[in-house]
C-alpha positions in Angstrom: 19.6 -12.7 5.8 16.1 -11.9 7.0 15.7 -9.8 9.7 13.4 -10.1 13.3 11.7 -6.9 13.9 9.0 -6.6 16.7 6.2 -4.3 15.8 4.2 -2.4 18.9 1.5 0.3 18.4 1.6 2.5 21.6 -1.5 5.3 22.7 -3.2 6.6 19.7 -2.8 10.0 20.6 -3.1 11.2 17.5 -6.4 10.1 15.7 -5.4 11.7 12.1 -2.4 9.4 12.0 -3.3 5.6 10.9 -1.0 3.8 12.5 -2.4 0.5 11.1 -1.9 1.8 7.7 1.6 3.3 8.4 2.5 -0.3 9.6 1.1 -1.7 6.0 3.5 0.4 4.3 6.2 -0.4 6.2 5.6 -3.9 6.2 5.1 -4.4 2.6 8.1 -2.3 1.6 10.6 -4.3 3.4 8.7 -7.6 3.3 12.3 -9.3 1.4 13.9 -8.1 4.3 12.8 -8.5 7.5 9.9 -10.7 9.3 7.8 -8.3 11.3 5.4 -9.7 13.8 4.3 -9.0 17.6 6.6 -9.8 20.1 6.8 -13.2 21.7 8.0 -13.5 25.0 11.6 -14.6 25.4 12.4 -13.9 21.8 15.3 -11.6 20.9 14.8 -9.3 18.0 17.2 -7.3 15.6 14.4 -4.2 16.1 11.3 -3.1 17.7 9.1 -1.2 15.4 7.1 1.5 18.0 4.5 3.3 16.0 3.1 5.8 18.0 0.9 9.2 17.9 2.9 11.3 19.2 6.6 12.4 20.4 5.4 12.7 24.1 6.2 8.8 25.9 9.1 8.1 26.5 8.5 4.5 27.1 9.9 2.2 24.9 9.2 -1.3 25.6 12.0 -2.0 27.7 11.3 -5.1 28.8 11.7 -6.1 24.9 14.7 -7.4 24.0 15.9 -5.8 20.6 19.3 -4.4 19.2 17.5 -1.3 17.9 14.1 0.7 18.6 13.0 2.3 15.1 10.0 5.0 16.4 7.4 5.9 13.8 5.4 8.8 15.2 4.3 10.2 11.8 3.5 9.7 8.2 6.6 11.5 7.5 9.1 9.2 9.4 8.3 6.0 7.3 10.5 6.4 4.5 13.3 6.7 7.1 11.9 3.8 9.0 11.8 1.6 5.8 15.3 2.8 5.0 16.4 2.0 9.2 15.0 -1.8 8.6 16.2 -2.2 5.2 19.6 -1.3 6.5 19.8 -3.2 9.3 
C-alpha cells in the first residue's frame, strides 16, 4: 500500500547541504512507495520526513501527527532514509 509521509525542511543551518535537492532524491526514489507532501492540518501520517542542517534542534514537529519521524541532516543519511520509508 502507499504510504503518507509529511516532509518539513527545518533552519538551514548548514548552507553546503541542499536540502531541496536531498528531498528530490528521496522523493524520487521511493515515489512507488510512499506519497510525500507538506503536512495538512488534521491529517495523520505513517512518517514525517525532517530534513534539517544540522544535529543541534531537538524539535521535531510535535504537534504533527505521524507514527515515525525519519531525520535527514546530511547527504549521507539518505540512503538510510530511502531504505526507513521504503520499509515502512
Amino acid at each position: 500500500p502507499m504510504r503518507k509521509v509529511a516532509v518539513k525542511f527545518c533552519g538551514g543551518c548548514n548552507p553546503g547541504y541542499d536540502r531541496g535537492a536531498a528531498y528530490q532524491k528521496i522523493r524520487e526514489a521511493v515515489a512507488d512507495r510512499a506519497q510525500i507532501s507538506l503536512p495538512a492540518e488534521g491529517e495523520s501520517y505513517d512518517a514525517l520526513l525532517i530534513i534539517r542542517g544540522c544535529t543541534g534542534c531537538p524539535y521535531l514537529y510535535e504537534e504533527i501527527d505521524a507514527n515515525e519521524r525519519i531525520l535527514c541532516v546530511k547527504r549521507d543519511d539518505i540512503p538510510e532514509v530511502i531504505e526507513k520509508i521504503r520499509n515502512l
